[in-house]
C-alpha positions as CSV (number, residue, x, y, z in Angstrom):
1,X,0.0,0.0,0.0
2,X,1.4,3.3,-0.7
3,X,-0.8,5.6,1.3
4,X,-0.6,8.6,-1.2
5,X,-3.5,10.2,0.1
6,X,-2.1,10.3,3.6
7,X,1.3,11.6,2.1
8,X,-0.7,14.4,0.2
9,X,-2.2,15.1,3.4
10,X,1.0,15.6,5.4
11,X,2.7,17.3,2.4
12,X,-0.4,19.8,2.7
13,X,0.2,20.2,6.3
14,X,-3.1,18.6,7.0
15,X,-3.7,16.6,10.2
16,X,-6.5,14.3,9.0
17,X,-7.4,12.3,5.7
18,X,-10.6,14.1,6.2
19,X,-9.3,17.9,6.1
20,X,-8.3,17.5,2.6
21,X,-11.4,15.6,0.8
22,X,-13.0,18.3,-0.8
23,X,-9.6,19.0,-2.4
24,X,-9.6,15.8,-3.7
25,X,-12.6,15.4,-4.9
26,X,-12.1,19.1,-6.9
27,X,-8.6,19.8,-7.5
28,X,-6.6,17.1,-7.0
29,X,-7.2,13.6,-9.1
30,X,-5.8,10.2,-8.2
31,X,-5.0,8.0,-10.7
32,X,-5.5,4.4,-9.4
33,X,-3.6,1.6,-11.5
34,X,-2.2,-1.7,-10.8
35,X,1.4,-0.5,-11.1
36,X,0.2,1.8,-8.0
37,X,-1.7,5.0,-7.6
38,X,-0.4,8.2,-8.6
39,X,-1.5,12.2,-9.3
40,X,-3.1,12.8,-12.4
41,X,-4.2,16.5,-12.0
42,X,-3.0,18.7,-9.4
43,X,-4.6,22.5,-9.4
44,X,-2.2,24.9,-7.9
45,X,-4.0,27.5,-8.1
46,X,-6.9,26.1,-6.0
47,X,-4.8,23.9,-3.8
48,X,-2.5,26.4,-2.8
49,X,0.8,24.8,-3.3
50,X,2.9,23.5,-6.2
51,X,2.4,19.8,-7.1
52,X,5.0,17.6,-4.7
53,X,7.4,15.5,-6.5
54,X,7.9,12.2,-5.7
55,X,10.8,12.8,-3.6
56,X,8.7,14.8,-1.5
57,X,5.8,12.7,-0.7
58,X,8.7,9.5,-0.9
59,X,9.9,11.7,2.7
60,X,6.4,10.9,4.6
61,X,6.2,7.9,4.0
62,X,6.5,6.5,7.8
63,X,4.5,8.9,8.8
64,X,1.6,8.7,6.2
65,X,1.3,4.9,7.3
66,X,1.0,5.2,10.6
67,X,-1.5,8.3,9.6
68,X,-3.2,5.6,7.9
69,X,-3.6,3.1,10.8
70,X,-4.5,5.2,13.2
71,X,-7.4,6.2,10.7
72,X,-8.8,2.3,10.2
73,X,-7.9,2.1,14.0
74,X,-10.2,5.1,14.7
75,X,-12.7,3.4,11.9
76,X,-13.0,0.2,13.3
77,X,-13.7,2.1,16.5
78,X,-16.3,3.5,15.7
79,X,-18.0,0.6,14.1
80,X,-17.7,-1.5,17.3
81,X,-19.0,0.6,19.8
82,X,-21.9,0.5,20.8
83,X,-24.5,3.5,19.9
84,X,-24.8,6.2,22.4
85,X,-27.9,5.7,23.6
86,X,-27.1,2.1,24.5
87,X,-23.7,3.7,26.0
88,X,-26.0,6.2,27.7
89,X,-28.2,2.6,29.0
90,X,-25.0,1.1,30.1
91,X,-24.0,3.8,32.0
92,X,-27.7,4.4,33.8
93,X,-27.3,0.8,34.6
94,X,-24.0,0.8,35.9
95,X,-25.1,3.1,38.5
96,X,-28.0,2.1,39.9
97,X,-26.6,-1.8,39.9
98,X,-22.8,-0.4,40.7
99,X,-21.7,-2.3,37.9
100,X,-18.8,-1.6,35.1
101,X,-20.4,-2.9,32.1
102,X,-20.0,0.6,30.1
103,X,-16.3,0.6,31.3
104,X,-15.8,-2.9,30.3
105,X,-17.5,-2.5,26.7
106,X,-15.4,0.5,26.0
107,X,-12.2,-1.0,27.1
108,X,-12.6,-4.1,25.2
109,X,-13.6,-2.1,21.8
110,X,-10.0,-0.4,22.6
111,X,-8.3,-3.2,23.2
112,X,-9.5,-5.0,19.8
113,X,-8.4,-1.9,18.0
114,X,-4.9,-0.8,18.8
115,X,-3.3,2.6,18.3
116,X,-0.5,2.5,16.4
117,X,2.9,3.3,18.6
């Protein structure tokens, strides 16, 4: 996997995947192929910023995976936990019984789905 998008997102000085959709869904186009994805149109003048060269975005790539795992982390996250108004049960629950289900639930959702280090 070459996590391009994550690398355009650090090369853009962006934080999150998510801060730079709109720009890819308007002004910059990923090519996806076999051989690997790559950038097929790059507006400058809308993005802000020349197009990187390959050196560039070659230098986050460390970073840009672990970008990318914390992201399907954070994704799988949120899949497995439970909604919050079962949460917001759990939690009732847990203190008029004194129990730790809501505790419990969270913690083993967290524990299923590491953080990258």
């Amino acid at each position: 996997m070459d996590y391009l998008v994550e690398r355009i997102a650090l090369y853009l000085g962006e934080s999150k995947v998510e801060d730079i959709r709109d720009k890819l869904k308007n002004d910059i186009v990923i090519h996806c192929a076999s051989s690997g994805h790559y950038i097929e149109t790059w507006n400058e003048e809308t993005v802000g910023v020349a197009k990187p060269t390959d050196t560039q975005l070659e230098s986050y790539s460390a970073e840009a995976q672990t970008m990318y795992e914390l992201d399907q982390a954070q994704l799988q996250r949120a899949k497995e936990y439970p909604s919050i108004g079962e949460q917001l049960d759990m939690q009732y629950w847990d203190a008029v019984n004194g129990t730790t289900t809501w505790k419990d639930t969270i913690a083993q959702v967290k524990a299923d789905n590491p953080k990258p280090e």
